[in-house]
Structure formats: structure tokens, C-alpha cells
N, C-alpha and C positions, 0 to 999 in steps of 0.2 A: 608562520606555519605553512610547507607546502601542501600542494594537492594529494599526494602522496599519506602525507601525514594526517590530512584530515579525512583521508580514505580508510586510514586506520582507525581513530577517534570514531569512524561511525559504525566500524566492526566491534569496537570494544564496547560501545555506549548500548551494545544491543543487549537486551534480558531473556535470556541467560545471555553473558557475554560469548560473542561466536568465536572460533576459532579460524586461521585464515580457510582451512577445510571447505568449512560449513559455510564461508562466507563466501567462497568461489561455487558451491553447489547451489545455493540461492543465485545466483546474478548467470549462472549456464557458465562458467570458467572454472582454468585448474587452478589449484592453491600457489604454481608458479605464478600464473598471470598477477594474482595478487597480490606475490609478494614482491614481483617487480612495480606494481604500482604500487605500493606500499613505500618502497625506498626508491622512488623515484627514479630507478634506473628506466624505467619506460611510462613514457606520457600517455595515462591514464584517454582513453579514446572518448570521445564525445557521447559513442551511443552508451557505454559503463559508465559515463558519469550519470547520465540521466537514466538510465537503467538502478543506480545506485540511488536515488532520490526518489523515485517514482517507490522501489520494492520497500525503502526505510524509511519515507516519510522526512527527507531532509530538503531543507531549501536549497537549492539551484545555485543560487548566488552566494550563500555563506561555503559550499561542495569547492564552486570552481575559485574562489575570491578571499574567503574566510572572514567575509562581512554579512552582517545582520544577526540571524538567530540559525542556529544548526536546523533545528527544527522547524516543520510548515506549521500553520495555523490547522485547527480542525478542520474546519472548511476547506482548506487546501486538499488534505490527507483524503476529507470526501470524495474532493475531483479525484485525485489521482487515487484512491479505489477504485472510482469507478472507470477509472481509463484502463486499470489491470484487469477490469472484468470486461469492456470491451474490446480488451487487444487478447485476452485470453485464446484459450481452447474449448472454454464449457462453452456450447451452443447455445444449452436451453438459457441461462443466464443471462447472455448479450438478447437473445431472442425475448426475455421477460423484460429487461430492461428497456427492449424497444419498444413493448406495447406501454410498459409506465410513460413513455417519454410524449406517449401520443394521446394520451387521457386529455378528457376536458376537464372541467369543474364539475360538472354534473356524476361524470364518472369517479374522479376522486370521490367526492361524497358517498356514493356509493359502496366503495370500497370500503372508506373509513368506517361506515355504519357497518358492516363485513367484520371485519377485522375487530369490531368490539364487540359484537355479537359472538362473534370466535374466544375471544377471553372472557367474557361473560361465562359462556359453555364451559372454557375450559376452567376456572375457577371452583364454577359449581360442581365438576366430575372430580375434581380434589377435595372438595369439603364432603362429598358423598364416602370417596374413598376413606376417610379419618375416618 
């Protein structure tokens, strides 16, 4: 299988399956660009391969290779979430993530104790609401 073809296998493997349209509107390109990478008449660029991994969650290695698993590990999928919200455009997000990134222990706990106390509350203002 070429690279080509597994560029396609990763538009169609999407739910709902995309069309080449929609699939050049996610990655910032026209539906030519894809459909020459598609049929291999143009060698699919370095930064759309990893642009196409990073936004679907495909491995690297099975993209350029067609070895391993199409798919990352969850853990993977985490990282490179979170690499799409730090290369993003939202501020406050990259900005929220960087104060999480700088917590101690003491603070995590804190939080956690937060954040149960928040579903606690919110629990009880649903069983109120019945």
C-alpha cells in the first residue's frame, strides 16, 4: 500500500466517513491537494503527514511505512491532544494548561478535593431538581 493510499484509508476510516472536501478543510488544504496525495501523483509533504496524525490520531510509522497499527495508543492520542491545544489559537487553554503543568502535589490535592466537592454540589442540585 502507498502513502497515498493510506492517506485515503485514513479519510474513509473517519466516523462519519469524510469526504476528500471535508478532509482537506480539517488539515487547512483544497480537495486537489488531497486528491493528488491521494493517487500519488504528488509526494504527500512531511508537515501533512504529521499534520494528518497529530488531527486523526494515526501512528507515524504505520502513515509513512504501513507498519505497526494505523491507530496511536490512548496515551499517544493524549500527547498529541494536548500538543493541538498547545500549538492552537485558544489562549486561555494553552494558558490553563500551563498553570496545571506547574502544580505541586499539594496543589493537585487541592484541586481534586475542588472538583469533588463541585460534583457532590452538582449531583445534589439534580436530585433537588426531580
Amino acid at each position: 500500500m502507498t502513502l497515498g493510499e493510506r492517506v485515503r484509508e485514513v479519510r474513509k476510516s473517519q466516523v462519519p466517513k469524510l469526504s476528500q472536501t471535508e478532509f482537506a478543510v480539517q488539515l487547512g488544504l483544497t480537495r486537489a491537494q488531497v486528491k493528488t496525495y491521494e493517487l500519488d501523483v504528488v509526494e504527500t509533504p512531511e508537515s501533512t503527514v504529521r499534520l494528518i496524525c497529530m488531527k486523526f490520531g494515526i501512528a507515524y510509522d504505520w502513515l509513512k511505512t504501513g507498519e505497526g497499527d494505523m491507530r496511536i495508543s490512548s496515551q499517544d492520542a493524549d500527547v498529541g491532544a494536548l500538543v493541538n491545544i498547545m500549538t492552537g489559537d485558544n489562549e486561555f487553554a494553552k494558558n490553563l494548561f500551563r498553570a496545571y503543568a506547574r502544580l505541586g502535589t499539594e496543589e493537585w490535592e487541592r484541586l481534586r478535593l475542588f472538583m469533588e466537592d463541585v460534583i457532590r454540589q452538582t449531583q445534589a442540585d439534580e436530585k433537588i431538581k426531580k
